[in-house]
C-alpha positions in Angstrom: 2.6 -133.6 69.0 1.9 -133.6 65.1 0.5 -136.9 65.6 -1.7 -135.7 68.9 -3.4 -132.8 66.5 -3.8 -135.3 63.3 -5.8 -137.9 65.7 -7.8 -135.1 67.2 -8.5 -133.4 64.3 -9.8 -136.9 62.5 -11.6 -138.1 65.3 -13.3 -134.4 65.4 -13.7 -135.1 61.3 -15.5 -138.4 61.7 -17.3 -137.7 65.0 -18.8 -134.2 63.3 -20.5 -135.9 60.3 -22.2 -138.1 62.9 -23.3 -135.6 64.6 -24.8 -132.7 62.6 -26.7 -135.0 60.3 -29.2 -136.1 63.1 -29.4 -132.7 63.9 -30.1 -131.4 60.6 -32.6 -134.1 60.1 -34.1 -133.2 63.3 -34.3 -129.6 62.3 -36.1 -129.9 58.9 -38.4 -132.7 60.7 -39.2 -129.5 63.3 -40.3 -127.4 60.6 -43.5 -126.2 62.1 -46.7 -126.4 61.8 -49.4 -126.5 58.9 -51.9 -124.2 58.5 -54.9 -126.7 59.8 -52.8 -127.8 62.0 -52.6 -124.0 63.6 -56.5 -123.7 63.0 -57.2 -127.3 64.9 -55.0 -126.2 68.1 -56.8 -123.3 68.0 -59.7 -125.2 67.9 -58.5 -127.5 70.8 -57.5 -124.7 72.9 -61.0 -123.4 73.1 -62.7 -126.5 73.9 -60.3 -128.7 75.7 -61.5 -127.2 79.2 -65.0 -128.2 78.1 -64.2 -132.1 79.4 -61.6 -131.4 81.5 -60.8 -135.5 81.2 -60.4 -135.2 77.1 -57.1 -136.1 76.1 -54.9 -136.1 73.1 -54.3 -138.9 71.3 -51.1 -139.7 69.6 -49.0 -136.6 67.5 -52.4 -135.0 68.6 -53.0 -132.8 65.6 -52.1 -134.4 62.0 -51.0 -132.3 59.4 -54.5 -132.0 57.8 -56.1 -130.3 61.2 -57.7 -133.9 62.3 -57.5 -133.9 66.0 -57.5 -137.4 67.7 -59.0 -137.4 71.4 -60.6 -139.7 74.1 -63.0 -139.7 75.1 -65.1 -138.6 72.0 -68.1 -136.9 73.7 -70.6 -134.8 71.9 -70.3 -131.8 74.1 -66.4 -131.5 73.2 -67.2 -132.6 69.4 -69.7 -129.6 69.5 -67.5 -127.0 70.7 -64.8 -128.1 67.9 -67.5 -128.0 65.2 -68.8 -124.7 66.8 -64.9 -123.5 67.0 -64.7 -124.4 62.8 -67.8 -122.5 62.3 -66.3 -119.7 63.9 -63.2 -119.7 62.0 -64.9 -120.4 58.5 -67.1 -117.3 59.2 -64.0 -114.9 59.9 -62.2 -116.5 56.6 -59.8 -119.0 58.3 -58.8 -122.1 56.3 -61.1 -124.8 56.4 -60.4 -127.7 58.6 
């Protein structure tokens, strides 16, 4: 029975470790977003119904607020650079 608990309680010992550092990493990776990045989804909300084909392309929104898209049309470009007007005028971040 002593032997039962010792296995269980090092395979729980060397099992845990292997766990809870993937999450951990996982949780700091999960940090949230930026800043720009809040601006540009904002941004992306507004216009995405403008082309109802446009869609994101790859993570979508980098860290610095660039938003990657197909297909690049100038109406949807428009409503973004309209949307960053909009925000620079009430004081938001640039993008």
């Amino acid at each position: 029975m002593i032997r039962a608990r010792w296995g269980l309680t090092l395979s729980l010992a060397l099992f845990a470790p292997g766990i809870s550092a993937p999450l951990l990493l996982l949780g700091c990776a999960s940090g949230g977003n930026t800043p720009a990045q809040d601006l540009a989804w904002e941004r992306w909300n507004r216009c995405k119904d403008k082309l109802p084909v446009a869609r994101l392309e790859g993570a979508g929104v980098s860290p610095d607020g660039q938003i990657s898209f197909y297909p690049r049309t100038a109406e949807i470009q428009l409503c973004l650079d309209e949307a960053a007007q909009e925000q620079a005028t009430r004081g938001a971040a640039p993008r």
